[in-house]
C-alpha positions as CSV (number, residue, x, y, z in Angstrom):
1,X,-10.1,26.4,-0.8
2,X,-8.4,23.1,-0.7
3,X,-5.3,22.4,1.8
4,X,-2.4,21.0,1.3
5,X,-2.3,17.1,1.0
6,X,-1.2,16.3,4.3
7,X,2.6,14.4,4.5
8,X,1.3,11.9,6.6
9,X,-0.5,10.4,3.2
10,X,2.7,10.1,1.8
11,X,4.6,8.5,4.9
12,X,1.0,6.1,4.9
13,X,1.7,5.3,1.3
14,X,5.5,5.3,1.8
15,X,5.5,2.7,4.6
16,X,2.9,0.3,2.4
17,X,5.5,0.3,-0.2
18,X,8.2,-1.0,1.5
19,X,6.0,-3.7,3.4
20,X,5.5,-4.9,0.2
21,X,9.1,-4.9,-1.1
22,X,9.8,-6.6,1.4
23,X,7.7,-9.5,1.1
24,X,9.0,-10.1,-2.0
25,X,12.3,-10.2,-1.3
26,X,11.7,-12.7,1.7
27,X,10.1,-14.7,-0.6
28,X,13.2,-15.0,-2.9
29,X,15.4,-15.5,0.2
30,X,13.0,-18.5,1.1
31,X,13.3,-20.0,-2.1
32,X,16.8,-19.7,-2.6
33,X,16.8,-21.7,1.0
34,X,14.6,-24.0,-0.1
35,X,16.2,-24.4,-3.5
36,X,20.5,-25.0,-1.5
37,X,19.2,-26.5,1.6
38,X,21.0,-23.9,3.6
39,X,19.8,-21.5,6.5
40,X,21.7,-18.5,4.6
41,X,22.7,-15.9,4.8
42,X,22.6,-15.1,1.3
43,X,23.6,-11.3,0.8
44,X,22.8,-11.1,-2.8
45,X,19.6,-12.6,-2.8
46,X,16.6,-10.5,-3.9
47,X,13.0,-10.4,-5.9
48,X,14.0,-9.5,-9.5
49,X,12.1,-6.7,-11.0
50,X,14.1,-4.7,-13.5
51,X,13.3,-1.7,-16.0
52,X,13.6,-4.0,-19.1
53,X,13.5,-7.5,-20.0
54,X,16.9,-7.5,-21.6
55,X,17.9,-6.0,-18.1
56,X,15.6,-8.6,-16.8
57,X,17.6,-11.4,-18.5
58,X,21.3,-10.1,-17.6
59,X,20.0,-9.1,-13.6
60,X,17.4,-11.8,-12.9
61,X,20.4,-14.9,-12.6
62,X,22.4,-13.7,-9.7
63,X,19.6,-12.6,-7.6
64,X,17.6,-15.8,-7.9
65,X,20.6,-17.9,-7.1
66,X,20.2,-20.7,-5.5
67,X,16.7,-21.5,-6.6
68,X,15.6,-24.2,-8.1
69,X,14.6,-24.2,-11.5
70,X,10.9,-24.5,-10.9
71,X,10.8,-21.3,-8.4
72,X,12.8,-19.4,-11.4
73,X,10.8,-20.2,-13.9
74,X,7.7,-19.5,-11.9
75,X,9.4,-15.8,-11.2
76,X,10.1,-15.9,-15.0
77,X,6.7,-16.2,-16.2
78,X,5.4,-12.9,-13.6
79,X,7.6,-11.1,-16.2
80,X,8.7,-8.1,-13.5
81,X,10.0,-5.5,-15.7
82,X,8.3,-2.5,-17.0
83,X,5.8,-3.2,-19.9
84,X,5.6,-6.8,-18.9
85,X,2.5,-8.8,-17.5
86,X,4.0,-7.7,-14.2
87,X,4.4,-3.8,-14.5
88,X,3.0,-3.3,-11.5
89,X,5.5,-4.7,-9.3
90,X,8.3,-2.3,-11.5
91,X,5.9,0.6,-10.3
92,X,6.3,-0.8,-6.8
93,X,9.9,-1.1,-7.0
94,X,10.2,2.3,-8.5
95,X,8.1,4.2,-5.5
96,X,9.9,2.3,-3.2
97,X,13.3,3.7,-3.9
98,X,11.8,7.0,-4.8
99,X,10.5,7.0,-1.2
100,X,13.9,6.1,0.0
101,X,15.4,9.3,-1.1
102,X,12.2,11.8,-0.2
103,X,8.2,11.8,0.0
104,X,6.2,10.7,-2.3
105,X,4.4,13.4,-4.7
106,X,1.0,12.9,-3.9
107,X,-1.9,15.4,-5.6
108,X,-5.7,15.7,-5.2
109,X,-6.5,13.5,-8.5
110,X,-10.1,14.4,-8.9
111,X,-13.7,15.0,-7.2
112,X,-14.7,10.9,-6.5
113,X,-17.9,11.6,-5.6
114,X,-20.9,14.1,-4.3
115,X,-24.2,14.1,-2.6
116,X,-27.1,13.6,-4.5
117,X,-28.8,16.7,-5.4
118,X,-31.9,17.0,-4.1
119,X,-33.6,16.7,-8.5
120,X,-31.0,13.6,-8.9
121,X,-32.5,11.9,-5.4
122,X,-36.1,12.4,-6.7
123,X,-35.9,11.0,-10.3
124,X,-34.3,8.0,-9.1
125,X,-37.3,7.7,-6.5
126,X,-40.0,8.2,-9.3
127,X,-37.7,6.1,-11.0
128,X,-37.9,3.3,-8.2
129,X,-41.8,3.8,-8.0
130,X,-42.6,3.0,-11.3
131,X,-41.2,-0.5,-11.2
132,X,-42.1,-1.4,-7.9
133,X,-45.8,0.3,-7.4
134,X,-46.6,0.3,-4.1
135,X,-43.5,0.0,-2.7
136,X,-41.2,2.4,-0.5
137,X,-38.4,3.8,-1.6
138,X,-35.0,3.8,0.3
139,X,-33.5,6.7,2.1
140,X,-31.2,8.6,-0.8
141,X,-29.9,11.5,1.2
142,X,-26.9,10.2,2.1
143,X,-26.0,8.9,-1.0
144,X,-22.9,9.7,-3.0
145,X,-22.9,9.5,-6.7
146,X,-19.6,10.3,-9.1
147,X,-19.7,14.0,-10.6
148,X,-20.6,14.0,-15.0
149,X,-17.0,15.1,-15.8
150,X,-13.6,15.2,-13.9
151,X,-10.7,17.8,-13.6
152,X,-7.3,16.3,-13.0
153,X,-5.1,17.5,-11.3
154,X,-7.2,20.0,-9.7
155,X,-6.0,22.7,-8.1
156,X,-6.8,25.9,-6.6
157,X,-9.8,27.8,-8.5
158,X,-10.9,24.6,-10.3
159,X,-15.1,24.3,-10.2
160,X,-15.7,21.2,-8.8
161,X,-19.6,20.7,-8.9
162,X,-22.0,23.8,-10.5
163,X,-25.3,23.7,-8.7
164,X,-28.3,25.6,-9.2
165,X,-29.2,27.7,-6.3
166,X,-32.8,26.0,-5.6
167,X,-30.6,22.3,-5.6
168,X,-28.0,23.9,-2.6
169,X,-28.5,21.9,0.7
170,X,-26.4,22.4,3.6
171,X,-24.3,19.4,3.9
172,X,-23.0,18.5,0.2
173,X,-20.4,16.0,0.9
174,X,-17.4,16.5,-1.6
175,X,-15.3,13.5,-1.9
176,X,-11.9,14.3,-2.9
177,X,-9.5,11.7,-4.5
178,X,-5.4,11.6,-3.5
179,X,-3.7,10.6,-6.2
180,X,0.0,9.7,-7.2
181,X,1.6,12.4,-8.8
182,X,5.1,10.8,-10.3
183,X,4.5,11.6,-14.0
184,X,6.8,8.9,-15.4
185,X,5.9,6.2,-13.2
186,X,2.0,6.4,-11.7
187,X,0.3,9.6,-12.4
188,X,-3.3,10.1,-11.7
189,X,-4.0,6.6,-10.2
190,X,-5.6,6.8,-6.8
191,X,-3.2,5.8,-4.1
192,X,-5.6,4.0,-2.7
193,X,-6.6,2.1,-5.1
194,X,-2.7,1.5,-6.8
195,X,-1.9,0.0,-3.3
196,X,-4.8,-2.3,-3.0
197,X,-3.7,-3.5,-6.5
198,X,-0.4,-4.0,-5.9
199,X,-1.2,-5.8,-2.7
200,X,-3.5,-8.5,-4.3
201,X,-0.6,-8.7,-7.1
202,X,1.9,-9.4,-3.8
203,X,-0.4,-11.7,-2.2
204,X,-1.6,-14.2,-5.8
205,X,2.3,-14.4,-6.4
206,X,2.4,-16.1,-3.1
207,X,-0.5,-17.9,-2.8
208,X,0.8,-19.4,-6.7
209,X,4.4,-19.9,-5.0
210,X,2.5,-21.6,-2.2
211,X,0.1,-23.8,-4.9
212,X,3.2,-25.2,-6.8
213,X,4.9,-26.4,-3.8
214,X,7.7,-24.2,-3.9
215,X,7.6,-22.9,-0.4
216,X,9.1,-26.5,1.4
């Protein structure tokens, strides 16, 4: 019987969130110190990323501010709004302030992956055998492979893996994916996975602010 998805996962996921808001809108405050010269403080100063790009167009002006026009146009061209090349930062935006307000639904998206049965470990040795005669064939046992069909979300009562009674070993190894669960904004998207993404998105849009000269 599956558990509960422990809160901590959440808090973990929670926390990553706001890191990464908050690099963002240090970036902007940079830039908009870059772009006047000045030290700050500058109150109203933050990343843009908006639901819309009409919202986009009539939000974006007053919280870049103070750039200049090449660090604007550079935001401009990320397109952070929903539906634009830069959807994934509006996800991030939209967690974020979900997670200001209570924990993030989080559900057990799927089964990732599960031992090798003992038939599955054996075909791929013949397999192995047959194009390299003679040679010796790595240790499978440990191996995971991803199950022929997936349930999402599962939930209690759900058959994960059906296994014929001569293929049961002791130590099966059931990999269970956590998944977002916010049906309008990520649902089903490994929360793993989503964060590493949005990460790398985070980390390009500064290495390209950083490539254009617009950091000094």
């Amino acid at each position: 019987m599956a558990k509960d998805i422990p809160p901590i996962i959440s808090l973990i996921a929670g926390d990553a969130l706001q890191n990464l808001r908050s690099v963002l809108d240090h970036l902007a405050y940079h830039l908009v110190a870059v772009g006047t010269g000045q030290p700050g403080p500058f109150p109203r100063t933050y990343f843009p990323i908006c639901e819309s790009t009409t919202e986009y167009k009539a939000e974006s002006p007053r919280k870049v501010k103070g750039m200049r026009q090449d660090a604007i146009d550079a935001i401009d061209a990320i397109e952070p709004y929903r539906g634009g090349a830069g959807h994934i930062l509006w996800q991030l935006h939209r967690l974020n302030n979900i997670d200001k307000h209570r924990l993030l639904l989080t559900v057990y998206g799927q089964l990732a992956s599960h031992r090798l049965l003992p038939s599955q470990r054996m075909q791929m040795v013949e397999r192995y055998l047959i194009g390299n005669p003679g040679g010796t064939a790595h240790d499978l046992s440990r191996v995971n492979i991803a199950p022929s069909r997936g349930v999402f979300p599962l939930k209690e009562g759900d058959v994960l893996l059906t296994v014929p009674i001569s293929e049961l070993e002791y130590y099966m190894n059931f990999l269970l994916d956590v998944s977002f669960g916010e049906p309008q904004i990520v649902q089903g998207d490994s929360v793993s996975t989503t964060l590493q993404r949005m990460a790398q998105f985070v980390e390009t849009i500064l290495r390209q602010a950083d490539s254009l000269g617009l950091l000094a």
